[in-house]
C-alpha positions as CSV (number, residue, x, y, z in Angstrom):
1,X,-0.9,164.3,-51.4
2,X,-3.1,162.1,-49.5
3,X,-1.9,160.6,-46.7
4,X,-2.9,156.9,-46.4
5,X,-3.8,155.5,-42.6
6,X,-5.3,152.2,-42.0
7,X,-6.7,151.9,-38.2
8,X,-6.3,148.1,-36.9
9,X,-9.4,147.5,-33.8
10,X,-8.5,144.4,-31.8
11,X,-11.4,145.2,-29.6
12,X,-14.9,143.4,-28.7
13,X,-16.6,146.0,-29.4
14,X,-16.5,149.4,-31.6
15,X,-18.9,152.3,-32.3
16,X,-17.9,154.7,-35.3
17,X,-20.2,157.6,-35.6
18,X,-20.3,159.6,-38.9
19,X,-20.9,163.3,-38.7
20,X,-23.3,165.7,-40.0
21,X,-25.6,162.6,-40.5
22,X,-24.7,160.6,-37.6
23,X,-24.7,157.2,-38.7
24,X,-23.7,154.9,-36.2
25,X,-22.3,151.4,-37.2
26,X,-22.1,148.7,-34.0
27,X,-19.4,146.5,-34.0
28,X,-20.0,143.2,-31.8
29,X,-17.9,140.3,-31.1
30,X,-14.6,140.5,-33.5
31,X,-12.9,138.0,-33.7
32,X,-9.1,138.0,-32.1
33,X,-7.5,138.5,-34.9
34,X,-6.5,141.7,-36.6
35,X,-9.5,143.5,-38.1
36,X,-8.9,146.5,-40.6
37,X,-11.6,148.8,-41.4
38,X,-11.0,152.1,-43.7
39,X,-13.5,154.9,-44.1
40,X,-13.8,157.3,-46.6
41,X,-16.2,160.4,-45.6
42,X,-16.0,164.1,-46.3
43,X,-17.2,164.9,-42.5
44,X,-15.1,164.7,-38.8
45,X,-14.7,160.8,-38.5
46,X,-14.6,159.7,-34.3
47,X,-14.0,156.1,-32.8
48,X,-15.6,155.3,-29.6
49,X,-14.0,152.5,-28.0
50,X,-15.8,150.4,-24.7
51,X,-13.1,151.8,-21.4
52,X,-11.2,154.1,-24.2
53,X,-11.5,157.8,-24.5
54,X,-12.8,158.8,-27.8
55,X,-10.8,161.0,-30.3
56,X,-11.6,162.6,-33.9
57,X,-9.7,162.4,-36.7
58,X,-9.6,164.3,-40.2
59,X,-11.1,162.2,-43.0
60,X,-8.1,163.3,-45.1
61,X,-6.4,160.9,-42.8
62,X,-8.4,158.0,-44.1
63,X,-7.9,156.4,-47.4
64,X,-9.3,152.4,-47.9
65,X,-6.3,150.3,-48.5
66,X,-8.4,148.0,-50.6
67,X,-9.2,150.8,-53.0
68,X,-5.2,151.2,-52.6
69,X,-4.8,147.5,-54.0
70,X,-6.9,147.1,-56.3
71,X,-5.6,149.6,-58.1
72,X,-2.2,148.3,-57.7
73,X,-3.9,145.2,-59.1
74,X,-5.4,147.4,-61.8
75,X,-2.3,148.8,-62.6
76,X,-0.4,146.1,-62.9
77,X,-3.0,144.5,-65.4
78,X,-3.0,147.8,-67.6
79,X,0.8,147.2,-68.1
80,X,1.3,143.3,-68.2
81,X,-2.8,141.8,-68.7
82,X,-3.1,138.5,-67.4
83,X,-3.6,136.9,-70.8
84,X,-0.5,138.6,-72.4
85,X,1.6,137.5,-69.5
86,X,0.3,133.7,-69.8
87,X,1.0,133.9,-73.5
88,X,4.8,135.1,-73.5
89,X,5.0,132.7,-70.5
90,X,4.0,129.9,-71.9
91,X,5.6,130.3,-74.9
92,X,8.9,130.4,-73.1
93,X,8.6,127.6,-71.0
94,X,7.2,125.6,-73.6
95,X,10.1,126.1,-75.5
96,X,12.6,125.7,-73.1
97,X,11.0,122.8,-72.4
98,X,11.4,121.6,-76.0
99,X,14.8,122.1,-76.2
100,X,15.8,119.8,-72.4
101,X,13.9,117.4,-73.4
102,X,16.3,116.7,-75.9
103,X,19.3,115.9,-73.3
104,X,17.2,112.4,-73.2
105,X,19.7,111.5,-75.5
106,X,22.4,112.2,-72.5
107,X,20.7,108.8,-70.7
108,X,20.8,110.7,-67.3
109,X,19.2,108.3,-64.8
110,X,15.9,109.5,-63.7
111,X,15.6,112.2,-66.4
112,X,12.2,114.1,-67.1
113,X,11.3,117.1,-68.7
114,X,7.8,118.3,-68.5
115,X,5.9,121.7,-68.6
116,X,2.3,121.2,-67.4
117,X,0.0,124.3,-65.4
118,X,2.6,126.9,-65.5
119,X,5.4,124.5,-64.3
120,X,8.5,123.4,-66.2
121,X,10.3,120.7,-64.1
122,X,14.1,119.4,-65.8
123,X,14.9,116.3,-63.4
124,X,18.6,115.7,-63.9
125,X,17.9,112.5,-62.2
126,X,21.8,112.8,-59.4
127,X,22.7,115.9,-60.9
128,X,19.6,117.5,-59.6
129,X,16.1,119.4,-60.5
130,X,15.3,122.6,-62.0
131,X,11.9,124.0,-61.7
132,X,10.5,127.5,-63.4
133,X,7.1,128.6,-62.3
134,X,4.6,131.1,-63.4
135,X,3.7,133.9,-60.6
136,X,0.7,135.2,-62.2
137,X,0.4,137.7,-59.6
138,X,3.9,139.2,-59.9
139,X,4.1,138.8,-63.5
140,X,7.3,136.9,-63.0
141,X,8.6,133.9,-64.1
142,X,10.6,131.7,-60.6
143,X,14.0,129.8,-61.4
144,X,14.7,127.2,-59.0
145,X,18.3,125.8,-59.6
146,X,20.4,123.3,-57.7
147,X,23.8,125.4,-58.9
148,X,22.7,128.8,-58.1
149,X,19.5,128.6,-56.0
150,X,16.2,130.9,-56.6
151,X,15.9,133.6,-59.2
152,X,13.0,135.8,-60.1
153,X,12.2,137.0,-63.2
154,X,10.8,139.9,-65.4
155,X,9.2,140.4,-68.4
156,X,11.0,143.1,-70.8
157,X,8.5,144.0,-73.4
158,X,10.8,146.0,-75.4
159,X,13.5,143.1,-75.6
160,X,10.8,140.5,-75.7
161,X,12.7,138.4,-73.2
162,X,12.5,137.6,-69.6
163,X,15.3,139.2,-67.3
164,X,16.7,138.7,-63.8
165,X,15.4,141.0,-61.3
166,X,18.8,141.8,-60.0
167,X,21.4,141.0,-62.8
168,X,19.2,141.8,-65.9
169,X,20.8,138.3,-67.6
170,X,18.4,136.6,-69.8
171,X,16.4,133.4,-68.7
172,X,16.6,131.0,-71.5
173,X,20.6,132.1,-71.2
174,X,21.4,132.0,-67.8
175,X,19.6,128.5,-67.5
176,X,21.7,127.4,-70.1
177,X,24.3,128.4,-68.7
178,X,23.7,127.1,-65.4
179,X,22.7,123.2,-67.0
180,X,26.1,123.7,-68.4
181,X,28.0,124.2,-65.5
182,X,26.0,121.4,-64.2
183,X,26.8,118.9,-66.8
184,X,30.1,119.8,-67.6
185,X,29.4,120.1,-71.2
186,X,28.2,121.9,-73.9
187,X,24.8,122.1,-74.8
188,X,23.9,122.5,-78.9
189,X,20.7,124.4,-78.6
């Protein structure tokens, strides 16, 4: 396989020169922080650093990690697209949302249920808040509960339901669930 090797320069200044064509690229004044740069070149690759012996290194050494990313990024979007994820998303918390908004009826102080830009917020006015968030990037649904803390979770396209990353239990249940416990009651939805 190829192995994958990201070299980090904190220095002022950097001279790469590319064989057989020898290209030279100058780099002046980088900044302190870390700088990344990844080559890809079927010649001998060697770094020339100012006060710092030079060395060569194998271009199968080399792979970019951006290219590495973005097809992470790529891959993800191949198995979950953006638009499919908002949709089954949406559709949840929406509906969730629809069924809290019925424990109105319950005359909690301070009580609010709202779902707006990806966020479903249940205000259970001195019982607490619950909050469930869209991660686009992750493709993940977050659980934020004053009973049993954070909770991630996944998509199951076969099951059409979103699970817990660690316990597998169902979303729209284990909130239920949780609200529940909560309340000390019952809910009928």
């Amino acid at each position: 396989g190829s192995h994958h090797f990201i070299m980090s320069l904190f220095f002022s200044r950097i001279r790469l020169n590319l064989r057989p064509k020898c290209t030279s690229l100058v780099i002046n004044r980088i900044p302190n922080r870390l700088k990344k740069i990844s080559v890809i070149t079927s010649s001998s690759l060697s770094f020339r650093f100012n006060s710092v012996p030079s060395f060569s290194l194998s271009p199968s050494y080399f792979h970019s990690s951006t290219l590495r990313r973005e097809s992470e990024e790529e891959r993800e979007e191949k198995q979950f697209p953006k638009k499919i994820f908002h949709r089954e998303a949406d559709e949840t918390l929406e509906d969730m949302c629809e069924k809290y908004e019925t424990l109105e009826t319950l005359e909690i102080d301070d009580f609010d249920c709202t779902y707006s830009d990806g966020i479903f917020s249940l205000k259970l006015g001195p019982f607490g808040s619950y909050v469930l968030n869209k991660q686009t990037p992750n493709r993940q649904i977050w659980f934020s509960s004053p009973i049993s803390g954070p909770k991630r979770f996944n998509f199951d396209h076969d099951k059409k339901v979103w699970l817990n990353t660690r316990d597998k239990t169902e979303l729209t249940k284990f909130m239920k669930a949780d609200v529940e416990q909560l309340l000390k009651r019952k809910l009928d939805f």
